[in-house]
Biopython code that builds the backbone (N, CA, C, O; Angstrom):
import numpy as np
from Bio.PDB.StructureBuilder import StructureBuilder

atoms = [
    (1, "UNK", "N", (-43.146, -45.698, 68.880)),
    (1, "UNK", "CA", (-44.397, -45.058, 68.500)),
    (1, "UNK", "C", (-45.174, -45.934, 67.521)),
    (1, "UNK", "O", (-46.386, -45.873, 67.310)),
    (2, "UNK", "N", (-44.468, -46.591, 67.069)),
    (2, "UNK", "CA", (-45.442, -47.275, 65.331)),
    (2, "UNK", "C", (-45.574, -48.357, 66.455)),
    (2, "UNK", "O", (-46.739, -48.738, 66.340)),
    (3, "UNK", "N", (-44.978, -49.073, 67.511)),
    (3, "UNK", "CA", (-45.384, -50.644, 67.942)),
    (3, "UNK", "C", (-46.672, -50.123, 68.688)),
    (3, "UNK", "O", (-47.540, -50.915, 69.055)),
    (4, "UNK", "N", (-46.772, -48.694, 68.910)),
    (4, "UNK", "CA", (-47.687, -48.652, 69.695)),
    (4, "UNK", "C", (-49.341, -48.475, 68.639)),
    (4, "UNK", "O", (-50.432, -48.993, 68.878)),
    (5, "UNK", "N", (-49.093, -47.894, 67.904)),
    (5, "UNK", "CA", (-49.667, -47.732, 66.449)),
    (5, "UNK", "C", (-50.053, -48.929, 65.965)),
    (5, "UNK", "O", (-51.069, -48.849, 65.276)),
    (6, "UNK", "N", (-49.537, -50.166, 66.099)),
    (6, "UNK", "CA", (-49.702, -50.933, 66.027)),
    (6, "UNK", "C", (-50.665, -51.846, 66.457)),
    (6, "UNK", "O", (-51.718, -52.308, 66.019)),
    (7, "UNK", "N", (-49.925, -51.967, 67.521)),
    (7, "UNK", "CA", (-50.779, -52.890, 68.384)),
    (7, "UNK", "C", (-52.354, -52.372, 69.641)),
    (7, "UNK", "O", (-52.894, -53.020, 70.538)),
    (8, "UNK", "N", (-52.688, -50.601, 68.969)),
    (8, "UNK", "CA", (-54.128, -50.356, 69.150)),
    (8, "UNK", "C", (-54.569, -50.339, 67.829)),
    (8, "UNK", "O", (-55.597, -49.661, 67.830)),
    (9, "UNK", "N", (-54.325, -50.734, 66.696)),
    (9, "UNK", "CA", (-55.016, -51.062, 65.072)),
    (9, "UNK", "C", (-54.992, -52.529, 65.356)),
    (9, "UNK", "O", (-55.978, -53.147, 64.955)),
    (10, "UNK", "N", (-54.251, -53.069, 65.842)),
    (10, "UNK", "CA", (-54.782, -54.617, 66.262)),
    (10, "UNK", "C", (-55.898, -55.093, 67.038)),
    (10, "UNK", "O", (-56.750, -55.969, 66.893)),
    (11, "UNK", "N", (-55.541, -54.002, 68.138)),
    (11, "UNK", "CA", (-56.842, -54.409, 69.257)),
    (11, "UNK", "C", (-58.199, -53.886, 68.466)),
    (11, "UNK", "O", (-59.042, -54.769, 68.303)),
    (12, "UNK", "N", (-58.416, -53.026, 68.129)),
    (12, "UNK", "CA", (-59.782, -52.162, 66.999)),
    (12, "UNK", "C", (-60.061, -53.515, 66.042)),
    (12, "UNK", "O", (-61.133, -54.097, 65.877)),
    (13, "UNK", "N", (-58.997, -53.765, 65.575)),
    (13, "UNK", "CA", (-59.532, -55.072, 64.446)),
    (13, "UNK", "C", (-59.828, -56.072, 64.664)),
    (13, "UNK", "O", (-60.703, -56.600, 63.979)),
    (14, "UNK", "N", (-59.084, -56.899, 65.946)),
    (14, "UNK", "CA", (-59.947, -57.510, 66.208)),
    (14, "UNK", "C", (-61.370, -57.712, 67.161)),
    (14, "UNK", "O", (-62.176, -58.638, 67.069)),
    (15, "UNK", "N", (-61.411, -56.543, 68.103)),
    (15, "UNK", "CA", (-62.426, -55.977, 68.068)),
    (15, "UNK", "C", (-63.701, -55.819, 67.636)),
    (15, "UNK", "O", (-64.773, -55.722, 68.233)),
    (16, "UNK", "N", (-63.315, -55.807, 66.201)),
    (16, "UNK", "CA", (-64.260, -55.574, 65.070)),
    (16, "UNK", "C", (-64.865, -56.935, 64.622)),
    (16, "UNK", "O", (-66.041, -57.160, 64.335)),
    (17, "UNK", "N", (-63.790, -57.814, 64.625)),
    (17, "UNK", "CA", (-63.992, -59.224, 63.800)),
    (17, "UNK", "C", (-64.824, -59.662, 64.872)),
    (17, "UNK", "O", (-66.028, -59.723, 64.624)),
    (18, "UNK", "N", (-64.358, -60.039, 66.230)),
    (18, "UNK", "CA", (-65.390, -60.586, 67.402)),
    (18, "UNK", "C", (-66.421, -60.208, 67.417)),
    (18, "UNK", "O", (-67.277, -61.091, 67.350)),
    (19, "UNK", "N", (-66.973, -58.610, 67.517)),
    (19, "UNK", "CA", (-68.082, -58.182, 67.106)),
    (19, "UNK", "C", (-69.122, -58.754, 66.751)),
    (19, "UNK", "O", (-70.142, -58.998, 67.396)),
    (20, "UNK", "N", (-68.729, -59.073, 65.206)),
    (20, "UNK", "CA", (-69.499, -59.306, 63.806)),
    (20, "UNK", "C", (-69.537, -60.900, 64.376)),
    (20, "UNK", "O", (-70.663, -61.380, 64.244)),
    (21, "UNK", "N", (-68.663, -61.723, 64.912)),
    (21, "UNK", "CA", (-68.614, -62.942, 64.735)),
    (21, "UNK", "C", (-69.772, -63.914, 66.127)),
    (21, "UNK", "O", (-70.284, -65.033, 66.167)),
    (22, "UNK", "N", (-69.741, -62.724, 67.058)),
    (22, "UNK", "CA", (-70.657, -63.152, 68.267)),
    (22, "UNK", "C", (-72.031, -62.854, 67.719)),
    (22, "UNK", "O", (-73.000, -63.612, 67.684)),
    (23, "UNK", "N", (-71.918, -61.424, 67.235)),
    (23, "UNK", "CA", (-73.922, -61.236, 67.296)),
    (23, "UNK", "C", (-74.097, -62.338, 65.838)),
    (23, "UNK", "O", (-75.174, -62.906, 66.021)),
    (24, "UNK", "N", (-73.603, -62.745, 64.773)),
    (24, "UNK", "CA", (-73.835, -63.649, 64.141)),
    (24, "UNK", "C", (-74.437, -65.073, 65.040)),
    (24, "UNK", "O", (-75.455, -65.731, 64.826)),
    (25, "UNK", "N", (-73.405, -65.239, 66.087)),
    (25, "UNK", "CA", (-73.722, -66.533, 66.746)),
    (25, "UNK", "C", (-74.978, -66.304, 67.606)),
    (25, "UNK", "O", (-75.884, -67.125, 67.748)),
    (26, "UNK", "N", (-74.915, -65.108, 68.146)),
    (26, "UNK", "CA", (-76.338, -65.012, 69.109)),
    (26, "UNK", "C", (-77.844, -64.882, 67.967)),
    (26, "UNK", "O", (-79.001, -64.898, 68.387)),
    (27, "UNK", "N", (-77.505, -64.777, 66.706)),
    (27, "UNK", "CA", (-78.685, -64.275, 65.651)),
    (27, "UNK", "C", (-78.848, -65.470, 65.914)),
    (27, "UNK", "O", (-79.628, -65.706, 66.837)),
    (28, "UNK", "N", (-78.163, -66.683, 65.189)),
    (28, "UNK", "CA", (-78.220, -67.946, 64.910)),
    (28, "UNK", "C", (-78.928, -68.589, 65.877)),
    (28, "UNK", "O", (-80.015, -69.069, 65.554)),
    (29, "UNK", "N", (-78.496, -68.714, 67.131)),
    (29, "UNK", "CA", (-78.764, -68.950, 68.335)),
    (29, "UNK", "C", (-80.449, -69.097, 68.984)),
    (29, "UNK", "O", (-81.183, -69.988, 69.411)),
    (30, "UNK", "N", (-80.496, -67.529, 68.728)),
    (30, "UNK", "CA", (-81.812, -66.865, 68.606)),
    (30, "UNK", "C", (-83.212, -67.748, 68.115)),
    (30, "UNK", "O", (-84.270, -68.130, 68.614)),
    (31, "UNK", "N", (-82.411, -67.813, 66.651)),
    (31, "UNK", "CA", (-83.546, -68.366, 65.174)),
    (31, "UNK", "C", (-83.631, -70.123, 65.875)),
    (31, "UNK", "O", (-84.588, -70.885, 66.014)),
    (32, "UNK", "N", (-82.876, -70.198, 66.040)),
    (32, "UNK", "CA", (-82.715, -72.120, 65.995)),
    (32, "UNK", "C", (-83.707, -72.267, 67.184)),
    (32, "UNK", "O", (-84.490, -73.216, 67.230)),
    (33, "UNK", "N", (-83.638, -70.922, 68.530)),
    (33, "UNK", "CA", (-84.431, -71.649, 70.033)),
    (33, "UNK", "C", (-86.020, -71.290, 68.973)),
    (33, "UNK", "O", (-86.815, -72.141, 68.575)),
    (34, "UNK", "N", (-86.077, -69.984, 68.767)),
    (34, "UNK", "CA", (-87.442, -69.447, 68.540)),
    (34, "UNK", "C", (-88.256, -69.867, 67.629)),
    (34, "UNK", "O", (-89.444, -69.555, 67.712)),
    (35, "UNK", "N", (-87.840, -70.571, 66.693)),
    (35, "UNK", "CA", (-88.440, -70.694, 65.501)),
    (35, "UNK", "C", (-88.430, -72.048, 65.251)),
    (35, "UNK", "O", (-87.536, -72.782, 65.670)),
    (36, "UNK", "N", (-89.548, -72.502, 64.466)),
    (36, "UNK", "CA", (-89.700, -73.946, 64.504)),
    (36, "UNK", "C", (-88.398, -74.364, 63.430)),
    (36, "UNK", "O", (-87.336, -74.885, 63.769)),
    (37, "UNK", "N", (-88.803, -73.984, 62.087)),
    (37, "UNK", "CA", (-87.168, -74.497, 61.239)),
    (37, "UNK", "C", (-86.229, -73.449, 60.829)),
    (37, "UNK", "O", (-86.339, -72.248, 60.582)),
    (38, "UNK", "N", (-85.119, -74.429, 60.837)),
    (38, "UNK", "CA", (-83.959, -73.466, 61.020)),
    (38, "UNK", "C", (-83.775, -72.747, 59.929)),
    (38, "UNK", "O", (-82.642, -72.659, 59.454)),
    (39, "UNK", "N", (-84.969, -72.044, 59.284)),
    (39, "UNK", "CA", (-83.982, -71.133, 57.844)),
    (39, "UNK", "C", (-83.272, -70.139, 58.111)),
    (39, "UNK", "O", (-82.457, -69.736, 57.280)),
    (40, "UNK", "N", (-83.411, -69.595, 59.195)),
    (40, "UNK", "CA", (-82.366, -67.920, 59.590)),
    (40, "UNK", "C", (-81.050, -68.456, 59.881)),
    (40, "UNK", "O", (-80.044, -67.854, 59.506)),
    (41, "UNK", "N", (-80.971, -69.856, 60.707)),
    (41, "UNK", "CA", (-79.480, -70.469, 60.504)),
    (41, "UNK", "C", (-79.060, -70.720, 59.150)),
    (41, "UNK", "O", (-78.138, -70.188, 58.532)),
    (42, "UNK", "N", (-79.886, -71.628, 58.773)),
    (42, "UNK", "CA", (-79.480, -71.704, 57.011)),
    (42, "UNK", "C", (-79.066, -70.729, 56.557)),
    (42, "UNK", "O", (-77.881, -70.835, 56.242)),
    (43, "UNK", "N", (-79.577, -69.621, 56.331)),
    (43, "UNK", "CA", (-79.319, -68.517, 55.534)),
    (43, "UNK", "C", (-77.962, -67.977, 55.859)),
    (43, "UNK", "O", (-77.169, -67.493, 55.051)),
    (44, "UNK", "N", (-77.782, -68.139, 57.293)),
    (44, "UNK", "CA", (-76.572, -67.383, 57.727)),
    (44, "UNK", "C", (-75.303, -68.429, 57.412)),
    (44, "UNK", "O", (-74.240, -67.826, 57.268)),
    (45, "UNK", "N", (-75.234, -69.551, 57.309)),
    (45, "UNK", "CA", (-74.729, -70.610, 56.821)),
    (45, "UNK", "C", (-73.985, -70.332, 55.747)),
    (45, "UNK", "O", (-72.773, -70.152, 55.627)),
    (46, "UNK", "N", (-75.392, -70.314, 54.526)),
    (46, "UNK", "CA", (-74.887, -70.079, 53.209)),
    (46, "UNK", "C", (-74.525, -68.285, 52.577)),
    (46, "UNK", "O", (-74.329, -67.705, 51.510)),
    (47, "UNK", "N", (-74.585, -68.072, 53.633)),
    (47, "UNK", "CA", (-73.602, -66.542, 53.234)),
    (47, "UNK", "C", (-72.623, -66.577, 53.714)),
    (47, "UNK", "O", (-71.929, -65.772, 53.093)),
    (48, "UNK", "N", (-71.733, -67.270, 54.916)),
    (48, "UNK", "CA", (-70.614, -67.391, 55.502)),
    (48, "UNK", "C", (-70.209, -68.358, 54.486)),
    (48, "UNK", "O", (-69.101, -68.016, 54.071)),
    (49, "UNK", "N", (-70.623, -69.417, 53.902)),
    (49, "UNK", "CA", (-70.039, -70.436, 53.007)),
    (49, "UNK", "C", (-69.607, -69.600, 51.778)),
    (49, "UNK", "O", (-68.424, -69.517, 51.447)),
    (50, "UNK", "N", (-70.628, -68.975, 51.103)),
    (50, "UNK", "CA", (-70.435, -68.043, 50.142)),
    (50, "UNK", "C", (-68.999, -66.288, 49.982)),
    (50, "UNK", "O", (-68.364, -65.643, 49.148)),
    (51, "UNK", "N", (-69.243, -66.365, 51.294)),
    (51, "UNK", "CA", (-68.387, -64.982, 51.477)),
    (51, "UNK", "C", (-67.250, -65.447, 52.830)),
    (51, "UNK", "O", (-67.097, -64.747, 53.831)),
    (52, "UNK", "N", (-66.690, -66.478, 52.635)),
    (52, "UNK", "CA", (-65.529, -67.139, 53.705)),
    (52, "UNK", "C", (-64.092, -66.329, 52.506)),
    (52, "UNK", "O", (-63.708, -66.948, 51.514)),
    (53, "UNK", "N", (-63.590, -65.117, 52.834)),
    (53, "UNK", "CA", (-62.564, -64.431, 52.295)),
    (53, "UNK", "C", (-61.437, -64.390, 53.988)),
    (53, "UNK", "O", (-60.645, -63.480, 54.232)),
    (54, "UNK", "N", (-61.652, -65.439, 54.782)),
    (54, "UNK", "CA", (-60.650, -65.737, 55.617)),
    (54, "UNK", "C", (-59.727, -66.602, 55.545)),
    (54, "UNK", "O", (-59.942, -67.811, 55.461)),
    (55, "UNK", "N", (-58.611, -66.076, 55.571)),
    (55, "UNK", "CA", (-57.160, -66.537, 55.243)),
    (55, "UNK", "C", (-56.623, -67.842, 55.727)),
    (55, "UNK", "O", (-56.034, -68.811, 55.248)),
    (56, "UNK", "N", (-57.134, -67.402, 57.024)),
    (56, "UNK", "CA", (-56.961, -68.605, 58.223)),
    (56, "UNK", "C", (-57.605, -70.040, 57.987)),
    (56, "UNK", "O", (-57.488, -70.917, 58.843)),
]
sb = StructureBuilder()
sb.init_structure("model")
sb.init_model(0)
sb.init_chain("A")
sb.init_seg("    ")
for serial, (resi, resn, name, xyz) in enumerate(atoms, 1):
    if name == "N":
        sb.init_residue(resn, " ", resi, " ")
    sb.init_atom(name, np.array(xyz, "f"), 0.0, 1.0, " ", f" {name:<3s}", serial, name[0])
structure = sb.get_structure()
């Protein structure tokens, strides 16, 4: 019962992390085709530089 407990709190989390980590890349993506300079990449840059609390 707990492996199973388990491993759907795994799938949800990472889930969650991919989420957050694609529409980041499609924002980025977005700003860099549409826009003449890249500050919406920048910005997203220096908040991932700033708030990198990944272990890995």
């Amino acid at each position: 019962m707990l492996y199973i407990l388990g491993a759907i709190l795994a799938v949800l989390g990472a889930a969650c992390f991919m989420t957050g980590s694609t529409s980041l890349r499609a924002r980025d993506k977005h700003a860099i085709r549409h826009y003449a300079d890249d500050a919406y990449a920048q910005q997203t840059m220096n908040y991932l530089n700033q708030n990198n609390h990944n272990p890995f």
